[in-house]
KOLDO-444556 format. One line per field, with one value per residue (C-alpha): residue number from 0; residue in one letter; x, y negated, z negated. Coordinates in steps of 0.1 Angstrom, whole numbers, plus 5000, padded with zeros to 4 digits. Layout:
seq <- (NUM,...)
type <- (A,...)
x <- (X,...)
y <- (Y,...)
z <- (Z,...)
//
This chain:
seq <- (0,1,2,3,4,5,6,7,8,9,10,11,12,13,14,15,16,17,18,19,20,21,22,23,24,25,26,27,28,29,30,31,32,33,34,35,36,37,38,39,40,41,42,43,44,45,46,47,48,49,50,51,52,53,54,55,56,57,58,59,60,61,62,63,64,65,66,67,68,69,70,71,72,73,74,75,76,77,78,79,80,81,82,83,84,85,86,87,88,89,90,91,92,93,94,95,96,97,98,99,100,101,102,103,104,105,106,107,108,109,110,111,112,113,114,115,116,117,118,119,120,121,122,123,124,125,126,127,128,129,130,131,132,133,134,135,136,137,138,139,140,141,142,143,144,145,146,147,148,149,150,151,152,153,154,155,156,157,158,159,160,161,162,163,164,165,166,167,168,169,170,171,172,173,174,175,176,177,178,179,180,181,182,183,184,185,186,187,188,189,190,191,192,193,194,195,196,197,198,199,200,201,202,203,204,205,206,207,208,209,210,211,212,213,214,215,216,217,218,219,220,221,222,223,224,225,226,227,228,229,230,231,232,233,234,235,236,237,238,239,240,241,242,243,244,245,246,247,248,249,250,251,252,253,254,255,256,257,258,259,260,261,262,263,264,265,266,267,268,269,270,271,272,273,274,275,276,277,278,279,280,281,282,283,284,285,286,287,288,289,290,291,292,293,294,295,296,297,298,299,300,301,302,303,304,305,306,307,308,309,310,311,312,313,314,315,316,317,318,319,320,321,322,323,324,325,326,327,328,329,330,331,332,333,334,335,336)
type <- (X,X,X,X,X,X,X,X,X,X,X,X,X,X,X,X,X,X,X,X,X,X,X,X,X,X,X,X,X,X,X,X,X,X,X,X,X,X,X,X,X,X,X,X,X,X,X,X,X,X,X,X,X,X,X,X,X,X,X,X,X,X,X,X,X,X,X,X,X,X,X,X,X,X,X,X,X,X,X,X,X,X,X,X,X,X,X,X,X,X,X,X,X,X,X,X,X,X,X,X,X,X,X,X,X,X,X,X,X,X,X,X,X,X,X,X,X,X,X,X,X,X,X,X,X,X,X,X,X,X,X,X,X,X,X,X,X,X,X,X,X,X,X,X,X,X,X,X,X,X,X,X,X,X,X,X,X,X,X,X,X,X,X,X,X,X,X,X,X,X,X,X,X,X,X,X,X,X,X,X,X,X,X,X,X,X,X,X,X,X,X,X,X,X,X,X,X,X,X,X,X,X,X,X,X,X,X,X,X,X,X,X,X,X,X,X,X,X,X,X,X,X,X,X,X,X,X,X,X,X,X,X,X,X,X,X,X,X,X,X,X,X,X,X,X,X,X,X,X,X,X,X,X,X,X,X,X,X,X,X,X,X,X,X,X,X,X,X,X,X,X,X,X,X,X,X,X,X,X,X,X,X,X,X,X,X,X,X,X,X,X,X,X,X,X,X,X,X,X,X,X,X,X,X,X,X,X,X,X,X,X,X,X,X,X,X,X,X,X,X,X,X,X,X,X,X,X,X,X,X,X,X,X,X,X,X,X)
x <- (9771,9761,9748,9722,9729,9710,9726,9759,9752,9738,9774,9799,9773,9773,9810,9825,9786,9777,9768,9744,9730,9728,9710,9684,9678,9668,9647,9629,9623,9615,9592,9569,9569,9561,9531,9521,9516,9495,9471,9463,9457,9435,9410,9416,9401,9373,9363,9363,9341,9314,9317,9311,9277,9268,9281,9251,9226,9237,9227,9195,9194,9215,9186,9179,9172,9200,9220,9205,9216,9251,9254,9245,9275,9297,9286,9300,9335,9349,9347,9366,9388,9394,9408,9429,9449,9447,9468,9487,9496,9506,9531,9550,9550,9567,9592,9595,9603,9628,9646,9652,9667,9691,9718,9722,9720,9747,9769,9768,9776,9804,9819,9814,9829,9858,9864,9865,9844,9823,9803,9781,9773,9762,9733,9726,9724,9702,9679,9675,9668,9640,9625,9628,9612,9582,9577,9579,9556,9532,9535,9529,9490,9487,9492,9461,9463,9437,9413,9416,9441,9454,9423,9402,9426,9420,9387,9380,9397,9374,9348,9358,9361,9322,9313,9337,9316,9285,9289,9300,9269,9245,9253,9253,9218,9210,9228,9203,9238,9233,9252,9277,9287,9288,9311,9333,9338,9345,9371,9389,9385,9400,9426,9436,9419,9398,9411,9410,9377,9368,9362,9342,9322,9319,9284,9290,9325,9314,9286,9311,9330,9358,9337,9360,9397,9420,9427,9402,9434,9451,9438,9447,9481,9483,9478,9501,9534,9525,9518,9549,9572,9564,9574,9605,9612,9602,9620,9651,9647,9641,9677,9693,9682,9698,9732,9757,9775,9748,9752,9725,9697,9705,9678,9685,9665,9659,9661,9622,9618,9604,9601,9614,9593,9596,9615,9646,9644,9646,9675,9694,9692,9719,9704,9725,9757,9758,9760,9734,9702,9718,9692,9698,9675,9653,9651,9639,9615,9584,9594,9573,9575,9544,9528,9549,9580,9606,9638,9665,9664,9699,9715,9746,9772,9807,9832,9840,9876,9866,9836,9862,9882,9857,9841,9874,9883,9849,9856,9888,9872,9832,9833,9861,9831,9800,9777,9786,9779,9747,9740,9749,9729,9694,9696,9710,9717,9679,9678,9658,9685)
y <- (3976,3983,3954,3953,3944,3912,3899,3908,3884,3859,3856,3855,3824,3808,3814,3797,3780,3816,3812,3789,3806,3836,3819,3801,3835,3847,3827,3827,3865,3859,3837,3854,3885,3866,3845,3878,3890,3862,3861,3900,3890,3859,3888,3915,3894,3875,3910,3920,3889,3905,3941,3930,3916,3945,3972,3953,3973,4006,4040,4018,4011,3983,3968,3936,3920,3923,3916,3879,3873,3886,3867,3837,3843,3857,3817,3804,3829,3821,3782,3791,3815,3780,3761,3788,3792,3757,3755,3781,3771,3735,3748,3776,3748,3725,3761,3767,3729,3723,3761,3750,3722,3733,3747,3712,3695,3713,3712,3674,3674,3695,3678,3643,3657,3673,3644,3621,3594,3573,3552,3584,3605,3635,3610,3594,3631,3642,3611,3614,3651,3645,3620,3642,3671,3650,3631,3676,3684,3649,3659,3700,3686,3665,3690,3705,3741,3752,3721,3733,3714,3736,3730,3743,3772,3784,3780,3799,3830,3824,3823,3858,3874,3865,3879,3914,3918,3909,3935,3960,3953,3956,3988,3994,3989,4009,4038,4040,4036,4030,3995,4015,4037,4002,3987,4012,4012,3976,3979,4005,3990,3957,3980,4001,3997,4008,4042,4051,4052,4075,4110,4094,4073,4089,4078,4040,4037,4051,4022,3997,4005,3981,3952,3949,3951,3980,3952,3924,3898,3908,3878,3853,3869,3865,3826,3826,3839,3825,3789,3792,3802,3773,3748,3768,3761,3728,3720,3731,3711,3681,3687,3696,3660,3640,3666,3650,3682,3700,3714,3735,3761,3796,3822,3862,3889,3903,3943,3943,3942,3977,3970,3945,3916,3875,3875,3897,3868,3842,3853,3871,3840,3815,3785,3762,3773,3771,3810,3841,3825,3785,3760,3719,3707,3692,3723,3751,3768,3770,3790,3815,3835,3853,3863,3882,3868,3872,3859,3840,3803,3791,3752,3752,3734,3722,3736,3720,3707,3688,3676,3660,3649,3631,3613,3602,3586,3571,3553,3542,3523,3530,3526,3554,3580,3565,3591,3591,3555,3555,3587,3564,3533,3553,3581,3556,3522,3512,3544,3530,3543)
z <- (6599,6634,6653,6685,6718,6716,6677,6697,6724,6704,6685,6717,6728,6698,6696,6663,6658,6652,6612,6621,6649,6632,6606,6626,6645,6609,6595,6628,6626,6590,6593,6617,6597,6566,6584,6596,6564,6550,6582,6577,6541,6553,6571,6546,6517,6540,6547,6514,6510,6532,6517,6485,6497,6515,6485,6463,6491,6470,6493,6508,6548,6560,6580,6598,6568,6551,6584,6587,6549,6563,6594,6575,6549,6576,6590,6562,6556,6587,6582,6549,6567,6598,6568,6560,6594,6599,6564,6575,6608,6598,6570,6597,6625,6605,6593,6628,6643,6611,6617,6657,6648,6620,6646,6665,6630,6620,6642,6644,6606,6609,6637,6621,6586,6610,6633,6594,6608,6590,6616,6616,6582,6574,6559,6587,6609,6580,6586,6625,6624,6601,6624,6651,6636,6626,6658,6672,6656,6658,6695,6691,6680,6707,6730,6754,6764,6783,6776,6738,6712,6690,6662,6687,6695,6655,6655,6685,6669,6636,6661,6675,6643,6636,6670,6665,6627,6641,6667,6642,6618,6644,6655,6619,6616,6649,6632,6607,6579,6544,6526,6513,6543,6564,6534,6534,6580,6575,6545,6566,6598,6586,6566,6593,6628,6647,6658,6618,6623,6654,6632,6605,6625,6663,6671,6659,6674,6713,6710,6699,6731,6737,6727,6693,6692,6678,6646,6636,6631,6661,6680,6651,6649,6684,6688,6659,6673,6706,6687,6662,6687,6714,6683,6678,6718,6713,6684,6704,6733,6708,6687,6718,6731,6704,6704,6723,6731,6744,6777,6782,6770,6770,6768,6756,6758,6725,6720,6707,6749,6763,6801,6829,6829,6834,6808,6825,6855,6832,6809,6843,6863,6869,6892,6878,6877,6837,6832,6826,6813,6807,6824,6820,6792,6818,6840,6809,6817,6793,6762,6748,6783,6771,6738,6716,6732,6708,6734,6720,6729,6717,6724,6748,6728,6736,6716,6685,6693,6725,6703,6675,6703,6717,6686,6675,6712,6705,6672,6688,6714,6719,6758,6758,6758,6778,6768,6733,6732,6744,6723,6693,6701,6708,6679,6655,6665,6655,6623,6593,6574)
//
């Protein structure tokens, strides 16, 4: 089997980590398709919701009267649909957070279970990575962007579907349509997009303008690979914090990228003398690069001999290995284990 430019690169980094990398890489992927699919749903069936309504009009106008009854159940859809994203989000953060931190995890096992020491178990790694992906994620929903926390960030996007079907149905009722003609524009809007709709509807889609987007969930879906993918980052950054062999962070361009953009100057650069793309934990830049990004973010790790080598120098005498100490005593030495 053939493999892309970027997979390729991903492997000679990862070197003899590469199962796990390739793994994490993955499940990454598959989990943004997969919450794609259930946030198209989310607006597919609320639509539906309102259709249904509208269908019970028959061939009779769709007039302002029936567009107050509609705004007022459209009112109450989208607090149904801000439950549903919220749900959604929360269970692909914590996906997200716990796939980021699988590679460092991992590594630290099999290094332990290679090296045959016992003063640190596979248990014990387990535990702490738990932790660490709770406490990620605790702090993910803490977290401000532009003056909104991440509630607020949902619910604005429920907010602008109501506004995109409110514009819809009232040009709807300056067009003079019947219930079921509107019905059926909004089932294969939703469906479809916008530009589906241009021969059918002519009149109604050159008053609509730009004021609605080419597909009613694109801004949920949006926020949600722009959300998901900052926990993946940060989920990094947090494993890569409590892996002592971590050298650096390493960023790859991924081949979904059509044109030069931040994202070449952050994956060609080499400020720190690390390599193509490597920045110190401390020094990474902020990961998405923009929405959409779908870069590799991949933990610098020493290779697995010198790690062995090191842990069992460490068990021989603790203050042979400094660093290792010190890793020991504040990821594990107060574990509630």
């Amino acid at each position: 089997m053939t493999m892309d430019k970027s997979t390729l690169e991903l492997i000679t980094v990862a070197g003899e980590y590469k199962k796990w990398a390739l793994e994490a890489r993955k499940k990454f992927i598959d989990l943004r398709l997969k919450q794609d699919d259930e946030i198209r749903t989310m607006y597919i069936n609320i639509t539906r919701n309102i259709t249904k309504e509208i269908r019970k009009g028959n061939l009779s106008d769709f007039n302002k009267v029936r567009l107050k009854q509609i705004l007022k159940q459209l009112t109450q859809e989208i607090k149904i649909l801000n439950e549903q994203l919220v749900f959604n989000f929360d269970e692909y953060l914590n996906k997200n957070v716990e796939t980021a931190t699988s590679y460092s995890k991992n590594i630290l096992i099999n290094a332990v279970e290679t090296a045959q020491i016992t003063k640190v178990t596979k248990a014990m790694i387990q535990k702490a990575f738990y932790d660490i992906n709770i406490r990620t994620v605790e702090a993910y929903y803490t977290r401000v962007k532009d003056g909104l926390f991440l509630s607020d960030r949902i619910w604005s996007k429920c907010k602008k579907y109501r506004e995109d079907m409110k514009v819809i149905l009232q040009t709807a009722v300056t067009e003079g349509q019947d219930c079921v003609k509107t019905a059926k524009m909004l089932d294969k809007y939703v469906l479809k997009g916008k530009k589906t709709l241009v021969d059918e509807y002519p009149n109604m889609i050159k008053r609509i303008g730009n004021r609605v987007p080419q597909n009613i969930s694109y801004e949920a879906l949006r926020l949600a690979r722009t959300e998901m993918t900052s926990a993946y980052g940060d989920g990094v950054l947090a494993s890569a914090m409590i892996n002592p062999a971590t050298i650096g962070i390493q960023f790859m361009l991924s081949m979904a990228h059509p044109h030069t953009d931040i994202c070449d100057e952050i994956c060609g650069e080499d400020n720190f003398g690390l390599g193509k793309g490597v920045y110190p934990i401390n020094e990474a830049p902020a990961y998405p690069f923009h929405p959409h990004c779908l870069c590799i973010m991949l933990t610098v790790v020493q290779p697995l001999d010198i790690l062995v080598g090191r842990l069992k120098n460490w068990i021989k005498n603790p203050m042979n290995d400094v660093p290792l100490e010190m890793w020991y005593q504040e990821v594990y030495g107060n574990l509630n284990f």
